[in-house]
Wavefront OBJ file of the C-alpha trace (Angstrom):
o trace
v 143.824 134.095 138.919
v 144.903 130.336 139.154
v 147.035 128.885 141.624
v 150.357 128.176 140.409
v 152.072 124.777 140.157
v 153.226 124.563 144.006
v 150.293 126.243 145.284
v 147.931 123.984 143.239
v 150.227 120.905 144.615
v 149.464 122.395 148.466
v 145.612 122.289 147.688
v 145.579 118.757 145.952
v 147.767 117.652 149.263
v 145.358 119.418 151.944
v 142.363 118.072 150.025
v 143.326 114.568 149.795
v 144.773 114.483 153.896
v 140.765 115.961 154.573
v 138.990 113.415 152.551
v 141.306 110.561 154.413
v 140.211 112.157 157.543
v 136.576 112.219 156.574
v 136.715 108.822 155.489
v 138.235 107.311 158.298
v 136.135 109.132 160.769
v 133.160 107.665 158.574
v 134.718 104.208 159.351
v 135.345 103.304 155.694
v 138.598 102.154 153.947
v 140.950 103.958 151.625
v 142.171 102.634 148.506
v 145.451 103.766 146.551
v 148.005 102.999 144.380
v 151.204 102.852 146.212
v 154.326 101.800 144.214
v 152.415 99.961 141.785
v 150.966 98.077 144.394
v 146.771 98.148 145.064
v 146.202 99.134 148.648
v 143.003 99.123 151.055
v 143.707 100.745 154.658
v 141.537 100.481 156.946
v 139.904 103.172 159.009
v 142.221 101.856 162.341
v 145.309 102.955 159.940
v 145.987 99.136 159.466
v 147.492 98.290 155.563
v 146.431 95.280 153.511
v 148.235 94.627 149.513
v 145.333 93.367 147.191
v 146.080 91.134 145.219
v 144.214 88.828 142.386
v 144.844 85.418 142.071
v 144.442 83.555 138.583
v 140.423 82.528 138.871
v 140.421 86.112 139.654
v 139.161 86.100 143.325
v 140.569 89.282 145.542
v 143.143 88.277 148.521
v 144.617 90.584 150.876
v 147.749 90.499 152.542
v 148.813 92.675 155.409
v 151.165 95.075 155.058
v 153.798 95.460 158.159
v 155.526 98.695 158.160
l 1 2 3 4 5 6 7 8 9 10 11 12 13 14 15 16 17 18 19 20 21 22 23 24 25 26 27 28 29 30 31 32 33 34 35 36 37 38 39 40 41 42 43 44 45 46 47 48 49 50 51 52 53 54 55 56 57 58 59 60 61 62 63 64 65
């Protein structure tokens, strides 16, 4: 049988908090969409926008929450 919609929504949600963990234990960045914004946060938890600027070359700005 096949999870139903909220069930399915609990196992997306556990699976993406474990690969975060994984990943940050690993030392490597996590990238996401995040109110239409690009975002890269670092493994320390820290948040940086990315943004592009006309030539194309990546900047990031931190993020203060």
């Amino acid at each position: 049988m096949f999870p139903s919609g909220d069930d399915l929504k609990g196992i997306l949600e556990r699976a993406g908090q474990s690969a975060r963990t994984e990943a940050k234990k690993a030392g490597a960045s996590i990238y996401y969409m995040m109110g239409g914004k690009r975002i890269r946060e670092s493994a320390t938890g820290e948040k940086f926008e990315i943004i592009y600027d006309e030539n194309g070359n990546r900047k990031e700005i931190a993020l203060n929450e």
